[in-house]
N, C-alpha and C positions, 0 to 999 in steps of 0.2 A: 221836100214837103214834110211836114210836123204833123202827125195826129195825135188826140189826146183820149185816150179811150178807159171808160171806168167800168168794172165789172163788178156785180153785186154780190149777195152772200151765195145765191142759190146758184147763182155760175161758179162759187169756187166751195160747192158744198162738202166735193169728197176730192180724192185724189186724181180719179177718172175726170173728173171737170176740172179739176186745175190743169190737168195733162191735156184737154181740149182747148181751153183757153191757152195757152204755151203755145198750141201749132197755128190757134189764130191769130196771135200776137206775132209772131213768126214769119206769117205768110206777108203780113204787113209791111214786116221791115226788107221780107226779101224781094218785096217789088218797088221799093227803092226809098222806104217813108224813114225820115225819122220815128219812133216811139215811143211815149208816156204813159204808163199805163198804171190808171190807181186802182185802188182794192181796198173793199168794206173785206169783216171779218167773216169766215168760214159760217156757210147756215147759218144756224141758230146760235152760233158761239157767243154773242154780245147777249143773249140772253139768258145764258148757261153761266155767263159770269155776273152777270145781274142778279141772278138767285144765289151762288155762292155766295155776294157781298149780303145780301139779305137773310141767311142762314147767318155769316158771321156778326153783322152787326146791321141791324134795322136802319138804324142812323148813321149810316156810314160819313164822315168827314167827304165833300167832294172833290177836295187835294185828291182823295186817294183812292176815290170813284175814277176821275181820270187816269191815274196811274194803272186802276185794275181793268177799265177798259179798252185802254191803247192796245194793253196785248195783244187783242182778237188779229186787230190787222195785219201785228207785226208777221204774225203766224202768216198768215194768207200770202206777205209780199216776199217774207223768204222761200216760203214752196214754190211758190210762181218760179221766182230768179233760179232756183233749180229746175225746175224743170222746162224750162227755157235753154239752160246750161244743158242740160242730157240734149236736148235736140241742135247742140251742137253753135247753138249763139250765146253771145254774151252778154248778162244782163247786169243789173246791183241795183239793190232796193233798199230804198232810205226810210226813215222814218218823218213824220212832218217835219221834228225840229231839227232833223239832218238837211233836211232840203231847203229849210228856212223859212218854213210857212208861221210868220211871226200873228200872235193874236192879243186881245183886249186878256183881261185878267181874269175873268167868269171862267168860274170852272162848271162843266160841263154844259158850260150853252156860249162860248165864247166865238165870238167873231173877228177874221182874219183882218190885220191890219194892213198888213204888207207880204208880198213875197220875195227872198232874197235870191235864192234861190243859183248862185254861183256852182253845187256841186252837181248841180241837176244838169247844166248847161256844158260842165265840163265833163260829164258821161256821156252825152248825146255828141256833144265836137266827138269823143274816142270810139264814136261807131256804137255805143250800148243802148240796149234798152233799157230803161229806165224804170222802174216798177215804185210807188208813192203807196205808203199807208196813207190812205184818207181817213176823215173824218179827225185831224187829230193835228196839235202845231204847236208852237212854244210861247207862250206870252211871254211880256215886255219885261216880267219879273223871273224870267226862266223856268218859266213852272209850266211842265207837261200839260196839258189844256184840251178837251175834245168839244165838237161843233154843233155835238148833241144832234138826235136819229135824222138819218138822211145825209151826214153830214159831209160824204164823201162824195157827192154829188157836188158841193158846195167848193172841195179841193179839186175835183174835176176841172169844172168851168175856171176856178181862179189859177189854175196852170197853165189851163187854155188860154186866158189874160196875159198872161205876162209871158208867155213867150209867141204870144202871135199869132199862134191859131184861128182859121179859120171855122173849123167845124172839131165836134166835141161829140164822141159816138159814148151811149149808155147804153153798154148792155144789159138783162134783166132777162125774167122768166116770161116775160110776155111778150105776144107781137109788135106792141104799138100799145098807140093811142086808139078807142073804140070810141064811134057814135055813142054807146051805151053799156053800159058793165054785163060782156059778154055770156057772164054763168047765169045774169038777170034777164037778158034780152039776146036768144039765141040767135037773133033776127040783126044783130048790131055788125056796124063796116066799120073794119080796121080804116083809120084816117091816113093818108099818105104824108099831109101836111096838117100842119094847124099854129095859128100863130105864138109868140112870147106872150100875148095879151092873155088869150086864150086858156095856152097851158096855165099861167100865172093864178088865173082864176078857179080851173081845176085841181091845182094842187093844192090854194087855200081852203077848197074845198072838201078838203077830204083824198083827192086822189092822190096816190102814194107813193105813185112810179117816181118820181121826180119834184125834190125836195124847192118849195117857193121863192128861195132866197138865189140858186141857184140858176132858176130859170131869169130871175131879175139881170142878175151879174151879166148873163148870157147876152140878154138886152141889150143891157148900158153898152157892150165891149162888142155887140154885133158879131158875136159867136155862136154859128149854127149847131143847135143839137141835133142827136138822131137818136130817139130810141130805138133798142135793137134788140132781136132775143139771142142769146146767147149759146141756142141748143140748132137753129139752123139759119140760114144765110136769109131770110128774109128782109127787106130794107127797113121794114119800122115803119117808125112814123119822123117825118124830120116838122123839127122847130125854129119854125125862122122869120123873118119881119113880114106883116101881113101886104099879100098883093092882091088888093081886092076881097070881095067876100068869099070866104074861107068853108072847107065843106061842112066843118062843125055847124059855122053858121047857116048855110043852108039847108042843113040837117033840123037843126033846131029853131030854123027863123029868127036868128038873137038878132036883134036890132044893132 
């Protein structure tokens, strides 16, 4: 069995959270799964290098906006693979255009064309975990390229595509999905379920858990999400084809 599992920045903020994320990854593979496991950049780091490029040059070229924001990730997928390695398994972590996430030419808002994805598949055949900088691929002209915010979410599910997956776990700093934005309405229920429609519409909306383009992909390819928090075992909320009226909708009477 294959799972495809993405972790956010606040799950891999400091050292401590990447050495928790390691034994959850971990415990994965030692109950018998295959694992892929991508990674947005450390906290705030994508932001830290955003004000750098803005200190250096207001106008920055997006050539090389992409090249100063891939780092964030690379950071996050080699710490992972270490500390993976101290608890005694084996991992290697690629970078997009290492694993062949090929995309359109737009720099910093480019969309994945294809995945090729042959050294991904021959880490997993040799027993490894697998760790993917997301958010990030190589376009058609060989130029570095990122999928622009959320974008890892986006390399998540299209891993999950093409190698078959059935379910696709998003970790993150929250429970779930809520009736109603929990610090607004202390009154609000974590949702157990809710549909691709659903989510699709909440994202365009503003909600932030889980990037629009991402939950579409999930869709089309019949790939169940789960978001999940990443600080303890709770199931989330899973994302999957509607079966009848849904609690959101009950919740909300949406027609």
């Amino acid at each position: 069995m294959l799972i495809v599992q993405k972790f956010g920045g606040t799950s891999l903020a400091n050292p401590e959270r990447i050495k928790a994320v390691a034994r959850r990854v971990v415990r994965e593979k030692k109950s018998g799964k295959d694992v892929v496991v991508v990674v947005s950049a450390m906290g705030e780091e994508t932001d830290r290098l955003l004000s750098l490029a803005e200190a250096i040059c207001p106008n920055a070229p997006k050539r090389e906006m992409d090249m100063l924001l891939t780092a964030g990730e690379r950071i996050s997928m080699s710490l992972l693979a270490m500390a993976i390695h101290d608890l005694g398994y084996k991992a290697v972590s690629f970078t997009g255009s290492q694993v062949g996430i090929i995309t359109d030419t737009r720099h910093t808002r480019a969309k994945i064309l294809e995945v090729k994805g042959d050294r991904l598949r021959e880490a997993l055949k040799r027993g490894k975990i697998a760790i993917v900088a997301g958010f990030q691929g190589v376009s058609s002209e060989k130029e570095v390229t990122t999928l622009g915010r959320g974008g890892s979410d986006i390399t998540a599910v299209a891993l999950a595509s093409y190698l078959g997956a059935k379910r696709c776990e998003i970790f993150t700093d929250v429970d779930g999905v809520y009736t109603a934005d929990p610090k607004i309405a202390p009154k609000a229920r974590r949702l157990s379920e809710i549909s691709y429609a659903e989510m699709m519409e909440l994202s365009r909306n503003g909600f932030k858990i889980l990037h629009p383009d991402a939950v579409e992909l999930a869709s089309l390819n019949k790939i169940e999400l789960q978001i999940r928090p990443s600080l303890n075992n709770s199931e989330g909320t899973r994302i999957r084809e509607s079966k009848g009226q849904s609690e959101m909708r009950k919740t909300h009477r949406l027609k």
